[in-house]
Structure formats: C-alpha cells, structure tokens
C-alpha positions as a LaTeX table, in Angstrom:
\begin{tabular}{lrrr}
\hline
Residue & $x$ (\AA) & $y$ (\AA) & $z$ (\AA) \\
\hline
Unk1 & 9.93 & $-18.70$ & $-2.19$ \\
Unk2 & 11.11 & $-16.96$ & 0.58 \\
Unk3 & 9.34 & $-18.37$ & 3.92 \\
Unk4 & 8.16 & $-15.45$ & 5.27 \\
Unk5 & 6.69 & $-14.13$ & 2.20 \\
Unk6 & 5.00 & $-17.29$ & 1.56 \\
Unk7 & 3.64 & $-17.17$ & 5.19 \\
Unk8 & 1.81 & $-13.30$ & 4.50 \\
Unk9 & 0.30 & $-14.89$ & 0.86 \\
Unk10 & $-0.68$ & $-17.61$ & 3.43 \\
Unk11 & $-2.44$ & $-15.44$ & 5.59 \\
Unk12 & $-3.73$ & $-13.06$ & 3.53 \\
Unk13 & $-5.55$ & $-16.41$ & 1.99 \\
Unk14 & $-6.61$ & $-17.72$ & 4.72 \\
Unk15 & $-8.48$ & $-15.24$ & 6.53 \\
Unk16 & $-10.01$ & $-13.45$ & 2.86 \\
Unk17 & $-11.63$ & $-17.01$ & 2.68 \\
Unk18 & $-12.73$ & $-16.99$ & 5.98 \\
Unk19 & $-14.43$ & $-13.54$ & 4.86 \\
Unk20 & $-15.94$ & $-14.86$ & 1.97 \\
Unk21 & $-17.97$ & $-17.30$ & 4.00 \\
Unk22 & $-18.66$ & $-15.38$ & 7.18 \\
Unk23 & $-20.37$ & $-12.24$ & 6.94 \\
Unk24 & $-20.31$ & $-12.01$ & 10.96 \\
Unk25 & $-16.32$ & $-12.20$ & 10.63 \\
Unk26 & $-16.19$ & $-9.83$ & 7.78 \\
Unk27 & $-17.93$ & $-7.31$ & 9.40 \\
Unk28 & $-15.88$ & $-7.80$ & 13.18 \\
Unk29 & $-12.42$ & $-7.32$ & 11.22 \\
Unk30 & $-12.79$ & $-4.76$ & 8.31 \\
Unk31 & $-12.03$ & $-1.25$ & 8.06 \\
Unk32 & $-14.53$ & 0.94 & 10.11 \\
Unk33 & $-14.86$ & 4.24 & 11.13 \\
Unk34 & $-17.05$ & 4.29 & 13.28 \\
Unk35 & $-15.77$ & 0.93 & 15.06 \\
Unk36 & $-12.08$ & 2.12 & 15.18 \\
Unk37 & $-12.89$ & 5.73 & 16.89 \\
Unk38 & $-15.24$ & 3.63 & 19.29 \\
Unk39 & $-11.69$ & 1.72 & 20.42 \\
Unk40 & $-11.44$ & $-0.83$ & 17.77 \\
Unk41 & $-8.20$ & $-0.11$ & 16.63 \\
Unk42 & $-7.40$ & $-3.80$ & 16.03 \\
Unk43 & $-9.06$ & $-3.35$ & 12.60 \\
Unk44 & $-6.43$ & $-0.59$ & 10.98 \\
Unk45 & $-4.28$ & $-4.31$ & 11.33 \\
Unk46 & $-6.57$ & $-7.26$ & 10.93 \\
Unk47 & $-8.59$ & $-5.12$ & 7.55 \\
Unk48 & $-5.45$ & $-5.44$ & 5.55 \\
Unk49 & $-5.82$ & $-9.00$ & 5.28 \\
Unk50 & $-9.46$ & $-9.57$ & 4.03 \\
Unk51 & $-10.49$ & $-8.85$ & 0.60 \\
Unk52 & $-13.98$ & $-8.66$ & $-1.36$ \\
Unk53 & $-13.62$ & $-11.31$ & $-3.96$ \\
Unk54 & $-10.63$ & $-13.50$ & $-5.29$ \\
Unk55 & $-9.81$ & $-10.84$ & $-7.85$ \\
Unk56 & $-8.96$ & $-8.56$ & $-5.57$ \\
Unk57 & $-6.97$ & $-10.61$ & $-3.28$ \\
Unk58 & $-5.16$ & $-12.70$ & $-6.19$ \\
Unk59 & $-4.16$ & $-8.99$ & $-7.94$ \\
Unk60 & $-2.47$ & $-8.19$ & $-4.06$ \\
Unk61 & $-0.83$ & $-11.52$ & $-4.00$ \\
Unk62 & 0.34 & $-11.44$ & $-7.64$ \\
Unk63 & 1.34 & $-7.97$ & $-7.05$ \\
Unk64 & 3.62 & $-8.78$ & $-4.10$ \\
Unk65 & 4.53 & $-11.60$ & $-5.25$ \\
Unk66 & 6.45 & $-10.18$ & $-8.38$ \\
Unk67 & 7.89 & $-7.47$ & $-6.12$ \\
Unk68 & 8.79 & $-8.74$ & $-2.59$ \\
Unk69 & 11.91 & $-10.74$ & $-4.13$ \\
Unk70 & 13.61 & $-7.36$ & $-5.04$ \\
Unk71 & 13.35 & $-5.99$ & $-1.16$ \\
Unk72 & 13.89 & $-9.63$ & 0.19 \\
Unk73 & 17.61 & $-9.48$ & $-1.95$ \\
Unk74 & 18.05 & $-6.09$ & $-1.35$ \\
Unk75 & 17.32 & $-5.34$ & 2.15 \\
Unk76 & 16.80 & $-8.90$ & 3.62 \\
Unk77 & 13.53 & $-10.60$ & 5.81 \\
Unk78 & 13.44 & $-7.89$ & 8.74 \\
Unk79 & 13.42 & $-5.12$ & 6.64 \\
Unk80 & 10.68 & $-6.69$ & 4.28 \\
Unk81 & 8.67 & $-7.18$ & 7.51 \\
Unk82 & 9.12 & $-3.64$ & 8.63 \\
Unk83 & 8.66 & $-2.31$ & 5.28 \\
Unk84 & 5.05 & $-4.54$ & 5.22 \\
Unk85 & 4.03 & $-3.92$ & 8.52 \\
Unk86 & 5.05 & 0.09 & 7.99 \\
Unk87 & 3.33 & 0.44 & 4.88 \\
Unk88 & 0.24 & $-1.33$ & 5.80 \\
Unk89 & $-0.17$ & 0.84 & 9.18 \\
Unk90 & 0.74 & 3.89 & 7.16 \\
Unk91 & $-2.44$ & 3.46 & 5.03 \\
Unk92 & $-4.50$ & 2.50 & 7.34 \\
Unk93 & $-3.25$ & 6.05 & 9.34 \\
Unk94 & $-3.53$ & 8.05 & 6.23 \\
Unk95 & $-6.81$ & 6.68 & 5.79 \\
Unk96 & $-8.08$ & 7.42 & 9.44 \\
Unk97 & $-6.87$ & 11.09 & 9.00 \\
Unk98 & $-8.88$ & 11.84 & 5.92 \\
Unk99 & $-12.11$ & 10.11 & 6.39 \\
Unk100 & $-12.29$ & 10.68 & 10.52 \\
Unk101 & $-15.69$ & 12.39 & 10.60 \\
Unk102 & $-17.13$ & 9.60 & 8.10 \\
Unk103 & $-18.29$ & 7.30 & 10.85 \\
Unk104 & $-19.42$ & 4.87 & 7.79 \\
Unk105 & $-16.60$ & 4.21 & 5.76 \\
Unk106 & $-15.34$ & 1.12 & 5.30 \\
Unk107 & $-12.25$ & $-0.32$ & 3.60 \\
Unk108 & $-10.40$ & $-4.03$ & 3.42 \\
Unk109 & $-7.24$ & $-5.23$ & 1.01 \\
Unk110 & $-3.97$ & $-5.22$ & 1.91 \\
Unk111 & $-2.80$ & $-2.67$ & $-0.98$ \\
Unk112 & $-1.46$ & $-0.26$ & 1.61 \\
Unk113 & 1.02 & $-2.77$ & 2.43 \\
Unk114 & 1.57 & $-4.22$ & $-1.34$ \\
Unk115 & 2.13 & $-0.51$ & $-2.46$ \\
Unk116 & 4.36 & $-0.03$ & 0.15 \\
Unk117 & 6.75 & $-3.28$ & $-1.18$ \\
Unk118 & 6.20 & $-1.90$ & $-4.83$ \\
Unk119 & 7.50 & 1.55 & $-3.91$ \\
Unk120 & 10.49 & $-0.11$ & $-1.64$ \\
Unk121 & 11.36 & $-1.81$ & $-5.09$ \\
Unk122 & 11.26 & 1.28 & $-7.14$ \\
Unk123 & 13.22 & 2.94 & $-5.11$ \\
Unk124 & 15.60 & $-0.21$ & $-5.30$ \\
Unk125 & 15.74 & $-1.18$ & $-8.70$ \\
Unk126 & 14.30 & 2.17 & $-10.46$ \\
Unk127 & 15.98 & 0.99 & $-13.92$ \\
Unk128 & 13.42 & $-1.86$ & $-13.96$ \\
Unk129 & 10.62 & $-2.42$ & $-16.54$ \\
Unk130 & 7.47 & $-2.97$ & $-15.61$ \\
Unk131 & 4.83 & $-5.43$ & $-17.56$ \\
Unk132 & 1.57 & $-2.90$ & $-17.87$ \\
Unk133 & $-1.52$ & $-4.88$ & $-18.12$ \\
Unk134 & 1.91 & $-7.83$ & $-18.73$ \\
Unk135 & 2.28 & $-6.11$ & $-22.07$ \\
Unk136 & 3.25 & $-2.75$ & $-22.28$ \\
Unk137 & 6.76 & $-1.89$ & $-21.11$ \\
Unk138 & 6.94 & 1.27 & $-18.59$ \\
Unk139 & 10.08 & 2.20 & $-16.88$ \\
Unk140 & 9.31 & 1.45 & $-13.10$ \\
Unk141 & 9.98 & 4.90 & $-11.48$ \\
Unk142 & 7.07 & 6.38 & $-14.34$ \\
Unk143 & 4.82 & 3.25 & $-13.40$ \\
Unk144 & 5.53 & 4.48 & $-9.72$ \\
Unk145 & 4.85 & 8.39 & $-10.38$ \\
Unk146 & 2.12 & 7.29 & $-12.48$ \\
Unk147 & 0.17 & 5.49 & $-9.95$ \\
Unk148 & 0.24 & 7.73 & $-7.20$ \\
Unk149 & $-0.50$ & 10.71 & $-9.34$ \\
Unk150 & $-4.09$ & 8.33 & $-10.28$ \\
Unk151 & $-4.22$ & 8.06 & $-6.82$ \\
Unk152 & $-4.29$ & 11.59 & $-5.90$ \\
Unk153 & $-7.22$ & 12.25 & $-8.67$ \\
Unk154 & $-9.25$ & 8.87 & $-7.07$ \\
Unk155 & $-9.14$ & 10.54 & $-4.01$ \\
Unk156 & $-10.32$ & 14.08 & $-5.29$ \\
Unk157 & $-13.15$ & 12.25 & $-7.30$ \\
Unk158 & $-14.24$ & 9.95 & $-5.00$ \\
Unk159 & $-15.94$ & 8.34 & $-8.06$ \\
Unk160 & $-14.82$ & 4.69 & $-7.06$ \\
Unk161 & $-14.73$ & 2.16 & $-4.19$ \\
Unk162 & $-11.32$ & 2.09 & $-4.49$ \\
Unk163 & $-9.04$ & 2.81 & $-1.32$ \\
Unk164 & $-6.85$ & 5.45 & $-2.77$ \\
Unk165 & $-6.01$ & 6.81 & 0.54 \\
Unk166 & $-4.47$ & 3.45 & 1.60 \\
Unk167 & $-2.49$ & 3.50 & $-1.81$ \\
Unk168 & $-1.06$ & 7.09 & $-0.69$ \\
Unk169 & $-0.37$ & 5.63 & 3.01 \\
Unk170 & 1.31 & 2.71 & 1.93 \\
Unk171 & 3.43 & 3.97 & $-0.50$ \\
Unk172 & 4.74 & 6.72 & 1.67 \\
Unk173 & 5.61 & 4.20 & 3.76 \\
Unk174 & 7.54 & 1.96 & 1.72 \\
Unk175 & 9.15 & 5.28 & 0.37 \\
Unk176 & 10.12 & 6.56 & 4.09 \\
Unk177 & 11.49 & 3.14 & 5.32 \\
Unk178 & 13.39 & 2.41 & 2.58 \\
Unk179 & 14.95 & 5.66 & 2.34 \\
Unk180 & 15.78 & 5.23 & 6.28 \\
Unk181 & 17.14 & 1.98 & 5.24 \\
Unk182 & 19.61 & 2.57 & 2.69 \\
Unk183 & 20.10 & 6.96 & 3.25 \\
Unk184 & 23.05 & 6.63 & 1.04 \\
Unk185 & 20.73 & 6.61 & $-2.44$ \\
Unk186 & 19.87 & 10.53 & $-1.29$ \\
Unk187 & 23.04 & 10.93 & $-2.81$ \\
Unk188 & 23.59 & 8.06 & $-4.82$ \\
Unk189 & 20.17 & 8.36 & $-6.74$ \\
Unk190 & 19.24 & 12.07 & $-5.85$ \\
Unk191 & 17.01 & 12.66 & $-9.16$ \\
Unk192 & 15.06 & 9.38 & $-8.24$ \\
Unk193 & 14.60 & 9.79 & $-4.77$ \\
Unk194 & 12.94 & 13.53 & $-5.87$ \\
Unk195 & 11.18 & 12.40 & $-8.57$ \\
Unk196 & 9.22 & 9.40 & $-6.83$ \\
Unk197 & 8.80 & 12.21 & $-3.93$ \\
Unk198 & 6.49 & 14.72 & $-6.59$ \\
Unk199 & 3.13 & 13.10 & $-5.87$ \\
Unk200 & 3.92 & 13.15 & $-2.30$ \\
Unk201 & 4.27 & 16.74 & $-2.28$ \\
Unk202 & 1.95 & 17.49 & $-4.11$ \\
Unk203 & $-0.73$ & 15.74 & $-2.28$ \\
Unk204 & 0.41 & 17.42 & 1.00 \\
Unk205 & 0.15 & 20.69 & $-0.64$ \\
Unk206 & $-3.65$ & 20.09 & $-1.70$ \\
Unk207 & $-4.08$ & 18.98 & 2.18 \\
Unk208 & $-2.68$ & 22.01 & 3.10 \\
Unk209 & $-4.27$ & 24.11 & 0.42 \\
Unk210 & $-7.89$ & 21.97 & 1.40 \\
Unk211 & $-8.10$ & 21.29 & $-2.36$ \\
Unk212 & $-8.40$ & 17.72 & $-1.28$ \\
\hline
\end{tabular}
C-alpha cells in the first residue's frame, strides 16, 4: 500500500477512536456552525477525520481504499494529496455556504474527501465497473451520476443525517482538480467530462433558482 495512503487510513483511525472515547474531544473537533463562524475554522479540517461509529469510518476507509490506487497510478502522491486535501475543504466550504444561518448543525466523516478520490477515479478510469452493494455490476461514470443525483434529492429532503452537502463539495472537488490536472481529457473524453458535470449543473441551477 502506498505510504501515504496508508498514513490518512492511519489517521483517520486514530483520531475516530479517540472520538469514540472522548466526548470532550468529539465535541472540540467536529463540524459546527456555530463554532466555525465564532473563528473556529480549524474544524472544516480536523471534522473530516472523526466519524460516529466504526461503520461509518470502515465504509470511508474501504471506500478509499478501493479507489485511491487508480489516482495514486494515474496522477502520482502529490496530486492524490491535493486531490484529498481539495476535496475535503471543498465540502466542508459547500457545506458552510448552505447551512450558514444554522448555528446548530453539525457534521463529521471524511466523505467529502473520499468522494472527491472516487470522482478523480471516474474521471480516470470511466470504463470501470463498479461492485454495487459488491454484487451488482454498474458502469462507474452511471455509479458516479447516480450518486450525486441521490445527493442532490438528500439535500432537498433533508430527511436523513446524512452530509449530502459534503458529498456535493467533495466531489466537485475531485472533479475540478482532476480536470486541472490532466485538461487534455476535455478533448480526449469530452462526452464524459459533460456527463459526470450534469448533477453539477443542475444543482447550481436549483441554487440559483432557490429550489434548493
């Protein structure tokens, strides 16, 4: 396993436990309205790597770690890093922007920055197949389209504790940087690069519309 990789799994570990067991340490480091427009920006970083249970932080870590090895190869360690550390900030924006005058919400997980590496691979390898539910065989660019589309309707139902805004960030992220990255698949993989762009259009047209 790629060092670097292995070192995020690492910490994304180590401080979720530390979470787990301290309430006081939960609370200092997660997601927070409130805190963050009071000058706590430190938590748009540090919530990213706490979780609420080991579900939800093995599903990141399998999640990335099935998908990191394509960017790794493709793009190599910096751009992996940039692509993480992009993504994750990007949700954690995205976030801030739509829930700014709900001084209670709270969020943890790193899936901003896990979409962010799934989307990077899409756009890398879009002729992969993707395991749903490790059965079902989906084309990776539909898996992609797909999820962000389930995204869009999480966020207009606001039936779940689900970070859906994160999701958005992160993946518009990975899509952005990757795109910056390697410009050549705008003409390379033009019908790819527009497709995996519909849900991001159309949730900035139901921002601008304020359908959402």
């Amino acid at each position: 396993m790629n060092p670097v990789l292995l070192v995020i799994i690492a910490i994304n570990v180590i401080v979720s436990f530390k979470g787990f067991n301290d309430p006081a340490f939960f609370r200092k480091y997660e997601f927070h309205i409130g805190s963050i427009r009071a000058g706590e920006q430190i938590r748009m970083f540090s919530s990213s790597f706490l979780h609420a249970d080991i579900a939800h932080l093995a599903f990141n870590m399998i999640t990335l770690f099935f998908f990191a090895p394509v960017v790794l190869h493709d793009l190599g360690t910096l751009s992996f890093l940039i692509i993480y550390i992009g993504s994750l900030l990007c949700g954690s924006l995205l976030t801030l922007y739509f829930h700014k005058d709900d001084y209670y919400y709270r969020a943890i997980g790193a899936s901003g920055a896990v979409t962010g590496i799934l989307y990077s691979a899409i756009l890398l390898r879009p002729d992969m197949t993707l395991g749903l539910y490790f059965i079902i065989p989906v084309p990776a660019y539909l898996f992609g389209i797909g999820y962000l589309l389930y995204s869009i309707y999480g966020m207009k139902a606001k039936n779940d504790n689900i970070g859906h805004v994160a999701h958005f960030g992160g993946a518009i992220g990975g899509y952005v940087i990757t795109i910056a990255k390697v410009p050549e698949m705008l003409t390379e993989n033009t019908l790819m690069v527009i497709l995996l762009a519909i849900p991001i259009i159309i949730l900035f047209f139901l921002t601008k519309t304020g359908k959402l």
